[in-house]
Every structure is written in C-alpha cells, then in structure tokens.
C-alpha beads as a LAMMPS data file, in Angstrom:
LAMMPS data file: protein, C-alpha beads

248 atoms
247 bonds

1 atom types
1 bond types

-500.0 500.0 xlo xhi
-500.0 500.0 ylo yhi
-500.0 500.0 zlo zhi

Masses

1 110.0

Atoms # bond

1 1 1 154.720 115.016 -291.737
2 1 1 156.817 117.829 -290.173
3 1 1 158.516 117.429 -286.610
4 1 1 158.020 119.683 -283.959
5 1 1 160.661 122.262 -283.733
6 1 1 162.656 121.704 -280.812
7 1 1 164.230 125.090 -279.069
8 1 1 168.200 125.368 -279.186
9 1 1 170.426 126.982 -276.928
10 1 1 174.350 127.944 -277.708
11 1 1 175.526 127.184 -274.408
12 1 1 178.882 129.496 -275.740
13 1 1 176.725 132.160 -276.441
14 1 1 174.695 132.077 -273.046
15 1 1 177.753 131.575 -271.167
16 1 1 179.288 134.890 -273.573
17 1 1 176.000 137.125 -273.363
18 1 1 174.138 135.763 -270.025
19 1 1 175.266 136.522 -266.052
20 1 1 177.623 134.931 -264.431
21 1 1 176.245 131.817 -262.399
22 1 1 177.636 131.144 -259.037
23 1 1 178.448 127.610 -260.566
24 1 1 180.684 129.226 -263.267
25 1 1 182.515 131.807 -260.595
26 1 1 182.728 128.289 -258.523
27 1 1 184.823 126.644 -261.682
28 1 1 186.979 129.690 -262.035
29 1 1 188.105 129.582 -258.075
30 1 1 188.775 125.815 -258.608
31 1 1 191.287 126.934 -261.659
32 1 1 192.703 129.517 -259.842
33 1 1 193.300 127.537 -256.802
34 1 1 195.727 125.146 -259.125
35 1 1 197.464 127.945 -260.135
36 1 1 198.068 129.364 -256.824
37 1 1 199.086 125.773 -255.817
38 1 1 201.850 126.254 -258.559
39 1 1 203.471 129.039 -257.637
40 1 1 203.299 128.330 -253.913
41 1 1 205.509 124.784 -255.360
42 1 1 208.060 126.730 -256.828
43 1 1 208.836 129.107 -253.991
44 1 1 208.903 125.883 -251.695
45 1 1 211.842 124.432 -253.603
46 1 1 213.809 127.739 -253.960
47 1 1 213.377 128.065 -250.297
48 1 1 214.888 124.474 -249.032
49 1 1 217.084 124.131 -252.483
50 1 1 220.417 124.742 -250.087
51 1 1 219.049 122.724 -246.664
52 1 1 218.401 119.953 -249.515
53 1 1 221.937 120.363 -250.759
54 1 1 223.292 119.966 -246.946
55 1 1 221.356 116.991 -246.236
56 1 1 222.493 114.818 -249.437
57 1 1 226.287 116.802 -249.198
58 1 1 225.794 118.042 -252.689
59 1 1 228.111 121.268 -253.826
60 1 1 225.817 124.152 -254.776
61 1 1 226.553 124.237 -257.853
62 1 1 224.729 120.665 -258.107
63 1 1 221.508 122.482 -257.759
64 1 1 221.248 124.132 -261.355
65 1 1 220.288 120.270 -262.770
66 1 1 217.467 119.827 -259.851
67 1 1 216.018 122.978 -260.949
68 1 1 216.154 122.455 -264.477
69 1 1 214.782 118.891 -263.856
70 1 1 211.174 120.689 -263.093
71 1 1 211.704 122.944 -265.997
72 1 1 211.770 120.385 -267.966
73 1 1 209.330 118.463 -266.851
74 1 1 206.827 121.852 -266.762
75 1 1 207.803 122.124 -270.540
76 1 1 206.865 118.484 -271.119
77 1 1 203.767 118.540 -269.299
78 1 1 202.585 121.932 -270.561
79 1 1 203.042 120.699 -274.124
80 1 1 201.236 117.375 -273.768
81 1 1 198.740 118.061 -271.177
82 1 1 196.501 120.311 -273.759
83 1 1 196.155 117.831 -276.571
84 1 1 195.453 115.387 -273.920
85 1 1 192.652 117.148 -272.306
86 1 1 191.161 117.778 -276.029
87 1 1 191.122 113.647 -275.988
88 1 1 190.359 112.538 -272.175
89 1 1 188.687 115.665 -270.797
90 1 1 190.377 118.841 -269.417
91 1 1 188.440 118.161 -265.918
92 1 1 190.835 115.046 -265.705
93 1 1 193.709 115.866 -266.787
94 1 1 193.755 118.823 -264.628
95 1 1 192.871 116.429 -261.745
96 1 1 195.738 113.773 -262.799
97 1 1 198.427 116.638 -263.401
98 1 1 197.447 117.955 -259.408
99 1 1 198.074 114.397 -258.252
100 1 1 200.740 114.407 -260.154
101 1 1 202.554 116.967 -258.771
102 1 1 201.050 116.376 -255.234
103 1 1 202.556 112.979 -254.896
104 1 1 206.453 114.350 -256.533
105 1 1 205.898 117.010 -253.909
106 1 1 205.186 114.638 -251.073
107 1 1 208.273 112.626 -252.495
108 1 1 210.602 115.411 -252.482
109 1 1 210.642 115.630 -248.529
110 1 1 211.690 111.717 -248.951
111 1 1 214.472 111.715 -251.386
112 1 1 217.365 110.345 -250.013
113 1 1 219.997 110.763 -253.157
114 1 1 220.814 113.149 -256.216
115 1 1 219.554 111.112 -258.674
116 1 1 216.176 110.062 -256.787
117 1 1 215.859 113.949 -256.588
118 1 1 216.350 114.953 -259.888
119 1 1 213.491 112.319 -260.651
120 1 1 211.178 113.456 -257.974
121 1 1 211.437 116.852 -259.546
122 1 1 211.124 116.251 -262.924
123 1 1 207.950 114.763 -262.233
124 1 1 206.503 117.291 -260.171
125 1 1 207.228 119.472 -262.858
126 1 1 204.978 117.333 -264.988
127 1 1 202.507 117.989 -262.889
128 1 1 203.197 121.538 -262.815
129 1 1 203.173 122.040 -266.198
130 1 1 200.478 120.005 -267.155
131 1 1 197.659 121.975 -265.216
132 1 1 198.588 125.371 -267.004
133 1 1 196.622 124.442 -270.142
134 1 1 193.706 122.888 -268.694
135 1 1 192.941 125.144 -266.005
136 1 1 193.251 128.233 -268.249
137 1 1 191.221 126.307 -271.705
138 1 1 188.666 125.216 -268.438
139 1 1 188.361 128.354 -266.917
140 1 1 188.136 130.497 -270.457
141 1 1 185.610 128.609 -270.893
142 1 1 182.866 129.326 -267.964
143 1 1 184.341 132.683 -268.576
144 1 1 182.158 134.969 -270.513
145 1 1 183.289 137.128 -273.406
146 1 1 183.414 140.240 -272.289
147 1 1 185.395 139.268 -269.081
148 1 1 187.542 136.467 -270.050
149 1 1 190.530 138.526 -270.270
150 1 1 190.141 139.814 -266.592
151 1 1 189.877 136.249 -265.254
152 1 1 192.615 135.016 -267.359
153 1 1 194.392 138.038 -265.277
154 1 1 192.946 136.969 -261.867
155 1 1 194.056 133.327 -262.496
156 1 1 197.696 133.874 -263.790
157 1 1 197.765 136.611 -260.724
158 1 1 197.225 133.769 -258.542
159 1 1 200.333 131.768 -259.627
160 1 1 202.727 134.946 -257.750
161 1 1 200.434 135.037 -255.447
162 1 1 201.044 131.354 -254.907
163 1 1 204.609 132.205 -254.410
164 1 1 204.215 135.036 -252.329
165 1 1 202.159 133.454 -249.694
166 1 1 204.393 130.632 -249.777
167 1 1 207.640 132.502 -248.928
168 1 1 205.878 133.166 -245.463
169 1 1 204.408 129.937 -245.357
170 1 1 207.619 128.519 -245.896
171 1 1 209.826 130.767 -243.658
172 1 1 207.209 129.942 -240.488
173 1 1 207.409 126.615 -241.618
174 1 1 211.704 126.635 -241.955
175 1 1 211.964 128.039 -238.710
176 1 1 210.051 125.522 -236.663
177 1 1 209.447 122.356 -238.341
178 1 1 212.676 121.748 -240.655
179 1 1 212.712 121.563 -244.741
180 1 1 210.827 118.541 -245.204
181 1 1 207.288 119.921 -244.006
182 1 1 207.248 121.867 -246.315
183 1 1 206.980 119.545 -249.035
184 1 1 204.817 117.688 -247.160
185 1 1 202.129 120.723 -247.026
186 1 1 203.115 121.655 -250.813
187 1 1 202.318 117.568 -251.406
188 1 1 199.069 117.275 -249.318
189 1 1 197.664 120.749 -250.743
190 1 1 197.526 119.461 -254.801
191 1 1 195.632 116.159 -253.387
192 1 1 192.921 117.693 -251.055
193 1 1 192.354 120.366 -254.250
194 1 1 192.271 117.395 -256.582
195 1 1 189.768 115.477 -254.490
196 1 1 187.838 119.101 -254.685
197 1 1 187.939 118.974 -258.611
198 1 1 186.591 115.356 -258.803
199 1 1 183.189 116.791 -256.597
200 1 1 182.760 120.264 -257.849
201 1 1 184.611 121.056 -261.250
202 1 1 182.458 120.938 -264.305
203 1 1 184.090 119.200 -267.202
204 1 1 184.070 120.872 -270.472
205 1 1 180.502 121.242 -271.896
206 1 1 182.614 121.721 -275.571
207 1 1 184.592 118.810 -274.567
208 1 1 181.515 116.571 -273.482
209 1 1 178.929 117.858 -276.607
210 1 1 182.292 116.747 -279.020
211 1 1 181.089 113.710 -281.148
212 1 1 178.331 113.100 -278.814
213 1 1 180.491 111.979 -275.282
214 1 1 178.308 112.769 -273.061
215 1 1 174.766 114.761 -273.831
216 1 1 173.130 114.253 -270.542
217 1 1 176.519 115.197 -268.362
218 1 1 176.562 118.526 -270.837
219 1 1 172.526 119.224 -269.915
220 1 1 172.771 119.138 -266.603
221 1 1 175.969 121.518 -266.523
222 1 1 174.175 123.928 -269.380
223 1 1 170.941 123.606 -266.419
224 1 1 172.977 125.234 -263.886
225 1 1 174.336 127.792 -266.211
226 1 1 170.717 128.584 -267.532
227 1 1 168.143 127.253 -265.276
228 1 1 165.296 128.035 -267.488
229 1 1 166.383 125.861 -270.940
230 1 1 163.756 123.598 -272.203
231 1 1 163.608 120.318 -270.914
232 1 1 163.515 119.552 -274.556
233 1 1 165.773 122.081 -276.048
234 1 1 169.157 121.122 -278.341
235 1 1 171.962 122.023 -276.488
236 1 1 175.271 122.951 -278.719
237 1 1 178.335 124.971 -278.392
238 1 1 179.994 127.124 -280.696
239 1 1 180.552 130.743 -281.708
240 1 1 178.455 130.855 -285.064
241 1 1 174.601 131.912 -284.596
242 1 1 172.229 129.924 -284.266
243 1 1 168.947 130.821 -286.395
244 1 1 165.650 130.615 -283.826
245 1 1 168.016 130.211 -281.035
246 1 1 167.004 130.986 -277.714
247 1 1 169.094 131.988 -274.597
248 1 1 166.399 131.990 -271.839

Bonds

1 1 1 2
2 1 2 3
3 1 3 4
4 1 4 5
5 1 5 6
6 1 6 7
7 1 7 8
8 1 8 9
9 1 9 10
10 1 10 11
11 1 11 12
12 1 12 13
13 1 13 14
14 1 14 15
15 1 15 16
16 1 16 17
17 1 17 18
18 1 18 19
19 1 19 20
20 1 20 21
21 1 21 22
22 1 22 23
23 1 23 24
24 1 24 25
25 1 25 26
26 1 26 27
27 1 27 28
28 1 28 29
29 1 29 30
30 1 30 31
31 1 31 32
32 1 32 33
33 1 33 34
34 1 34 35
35 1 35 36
36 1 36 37
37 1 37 38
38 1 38 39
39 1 39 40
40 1 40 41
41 1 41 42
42 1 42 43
43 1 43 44
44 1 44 45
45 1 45 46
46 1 46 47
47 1 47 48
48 1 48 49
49 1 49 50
50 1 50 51
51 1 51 52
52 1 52 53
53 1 53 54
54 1 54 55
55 1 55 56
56 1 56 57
57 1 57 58
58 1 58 59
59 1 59 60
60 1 60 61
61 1 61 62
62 1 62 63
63 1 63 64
64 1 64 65
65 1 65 66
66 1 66 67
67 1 67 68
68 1 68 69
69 1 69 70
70 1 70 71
71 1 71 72
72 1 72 73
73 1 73 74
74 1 74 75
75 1 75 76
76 1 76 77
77 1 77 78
78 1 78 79
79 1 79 80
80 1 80 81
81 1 81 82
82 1 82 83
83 1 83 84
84 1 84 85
85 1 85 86
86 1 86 87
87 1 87 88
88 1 88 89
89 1 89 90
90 1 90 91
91 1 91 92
92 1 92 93
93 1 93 94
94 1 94 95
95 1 95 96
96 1 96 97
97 1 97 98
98 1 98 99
99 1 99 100
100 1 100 101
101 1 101 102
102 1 102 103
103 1 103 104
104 1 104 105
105 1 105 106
106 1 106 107
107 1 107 108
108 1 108 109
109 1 109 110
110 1 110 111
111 1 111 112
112 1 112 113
113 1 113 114
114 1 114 115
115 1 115 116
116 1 116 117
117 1 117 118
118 1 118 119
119 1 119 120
120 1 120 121
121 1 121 122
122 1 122 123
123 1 123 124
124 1 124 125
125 1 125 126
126 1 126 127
127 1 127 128
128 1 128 129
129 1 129 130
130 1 130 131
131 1 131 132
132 1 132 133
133 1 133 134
134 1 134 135
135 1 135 136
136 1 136 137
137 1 137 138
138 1 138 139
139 1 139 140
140 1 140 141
141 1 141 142
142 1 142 143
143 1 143 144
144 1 144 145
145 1 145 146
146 1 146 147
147 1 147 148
148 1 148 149
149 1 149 150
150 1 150 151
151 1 151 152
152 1 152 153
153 1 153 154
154 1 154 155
155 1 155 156
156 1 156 157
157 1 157 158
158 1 158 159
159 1 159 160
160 1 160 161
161 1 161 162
162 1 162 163
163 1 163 164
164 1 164 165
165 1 165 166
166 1 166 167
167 1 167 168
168 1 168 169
169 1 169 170
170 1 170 171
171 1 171 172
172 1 172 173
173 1 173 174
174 1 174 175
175 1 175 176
176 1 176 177
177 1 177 178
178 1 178 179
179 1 179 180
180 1 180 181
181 1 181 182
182 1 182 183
183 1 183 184
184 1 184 185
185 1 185 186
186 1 186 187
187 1 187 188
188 1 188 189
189 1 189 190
190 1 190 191
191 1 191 192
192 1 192 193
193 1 193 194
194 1 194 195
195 1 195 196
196 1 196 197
197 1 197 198
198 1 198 199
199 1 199 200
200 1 200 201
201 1 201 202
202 1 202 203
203 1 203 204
204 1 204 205
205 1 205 206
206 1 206 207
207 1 207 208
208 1 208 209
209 1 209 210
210 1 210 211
211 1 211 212
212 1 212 213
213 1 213 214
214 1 214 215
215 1 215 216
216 1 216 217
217 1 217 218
218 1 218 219
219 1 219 220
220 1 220 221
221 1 221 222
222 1 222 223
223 1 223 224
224 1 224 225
225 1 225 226
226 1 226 227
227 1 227 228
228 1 228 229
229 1 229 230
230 1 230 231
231 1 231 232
232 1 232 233
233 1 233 234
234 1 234 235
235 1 235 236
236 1 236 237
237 1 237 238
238 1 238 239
239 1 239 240
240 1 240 241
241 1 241 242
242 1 242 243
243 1 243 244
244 1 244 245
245 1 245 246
246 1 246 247
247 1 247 248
C-alpha cells in the first residue's frame, strides 16, 4: 500500500526565488545592527586610547599592545566563532559574542591597571570578532539570491558607519561626560541588542533542519517566510532541486 505523497518545500529555494518577508528584512537589520555596534567599538577606543594612557600614567608608546590586544582577540574570535555556530547555532553564538563584547566594553571604563586593560581588550575583541561570521552566514542566509550580495554590502557598510556615528557620539560624549561613558554606552549598547536577538532573531533554518535539531522551530520560521506551506508539507534546505517541489 502506497503513502500519500506529502508536498515539499526548499525553504533555500523559496527564500532564493520568493519576496522578501518583513520577517527576513527584520533578521537582516538585527545583523546589521551588530555590525554597526562593531565599528562604533573601535572608534570608541581610538578616541579615549590617550585620556586612558593619562589616567593609568602609561607612555604612549604603551598603547600599540592595548590595541593589538583586540586584534588579537578579533582574530581569535573570528576564527572560532564560525565553526562554533555550525555546532551550537549561529543565533547564539552571535548573541554570546555581543555579550561578550558588551560586558569587556563595560569593563574597559573600569580598568584600573595595564595589564587588567590589555585583558579587558582582548576580550572585547573576542567578542568583536566572533559576531563577524555569524551575523554575515545568518544574514546570507534570509538573504535571497539575487540580492545577497547587496545586503552583504549594506551590512559590512554598517560597520564604518558604526564608526562614523561614533566619532560624534564620542566627541559629545568626551566633551561633557569624561572617557569612561563612553564605554559605558559602547558596553550597554551590545547587551540591549543581544537581549533583542534572543526575542526576534531567527536561528538558522539550515542549522536547525541539520540532523534533525529542531523540525518544529524550522516550520514555524519557514511559516513566516511562506505563509501558505502545507501544514503537512516536508520542509528541507538545500540548493539541489527538488522533483514535485512546491514553493507556494
């Protein structure tokens, strides 16, 4: 005795070949808002680098290592973040890497000696670094085809316009309320986004249809990407075509 057929839908291909939803323009903001976060954290230490430098009587020269502290931590971050996400889920580890570098932000405007510093920093970079691969793989993602390399443009456009916005944010903020507010803003920014992500960013449907994780999480994210899919329908994602497919 045959079963009945049951429809399928490619959620890649509806996402690639349908309109773009409000809740996948909604994702794409949330990504872009970490990167803008970003650059705005890297103007603000730039900025209060030499006030920093008076306040602990460091030489200026004992800057280059503080610097290079978050470089290195971005570099760590960016390289383990991505294989991460593949294993815990891109929507967390884009939410731990803003708390991340939230909290070393928030620390910064507390550290009281070189070396505390130089920690502080390297951990923000973390942070830093560690978002870059999940909010690009996340937002690539609810990006369709034939625009994905715009957005990719919007989001990485957001990251100098992160810094730009932050080198008037940060001169207002210089001028009357000393260095240490502004880590305290650059600190409490990453949080209230992260607490954002944990409500309204979708985790990867790839990530979440992967060796079964989560099937009814994935339908009810493929539901507000394509409203009319079968109560009953297969959901899968991938680029190969489907035969008897349907993307309605």
């Amino acid at each position: 005795m045959s079963g009945e057929k049951r429809d399928v839908l490619n959620i890649t291909q509806a996402i690639d070949f349908g309109p773009v939803t409000p809740f996948q323009i909604g994702a794409i903001i949330l990504c872009s808002l970490v990167a803008f976060l970003d650059g705005l954290d890297s103007q603000s230490i730039a900025v209060a680098a030499p006030l920093i430098a008076d306040k602990l009587s460091l030489a200026k020269t004992a800057l280059g290592p503080i610097f290079s502290a978050a470089l290195l931590g971005a570099m760590i971050g960016a390289l383990t973040f991505g294989p991460l996400g593949d294993r815990f889920g891109r929507k967390r580890c884009l939410i731990a890497a803003a708390i991340i570098f939230g909290v070393g932000t928030l620390l910064t405007a507390r550290a009281d000696s070189y070396n505390e510093l130089l920690v502080v920093r390297f951990v923000s970079g973390i942070g830093l670094g560690g978002a870059t691969p999940c909010f690009i793989a996340l937002a690539s993602e609810y990006a369709p085809q034939r625009r994905r390399a715009m957005i990719a443009s919007l989001i990485w456009s957001a990251f100098p316009l992160g810094g730009t916005v932050g080198g008037f944010l940060n001169a207002y903020i210089l001028a009357n309320f000393g260095w240490p507010v502004v880590f305290l803003v650059g600190g409490v920014l990453p949080l209230v986004v992260a607490g954002a992500l944990m409500i309204w960013l979708p985790e990867s449907i790839r990530f979440l249809l992967a060796e079964n994780r989560d099937p009814d999480k994935a339908r009810a994210i493929a539901q507000r990407i394509v409203p009319s899919i079968a109560p009953t329908a297969q959901i899968v994602a991938g680029e190969e075509h489907i035969a008897g497919a349907t993307l309605k």
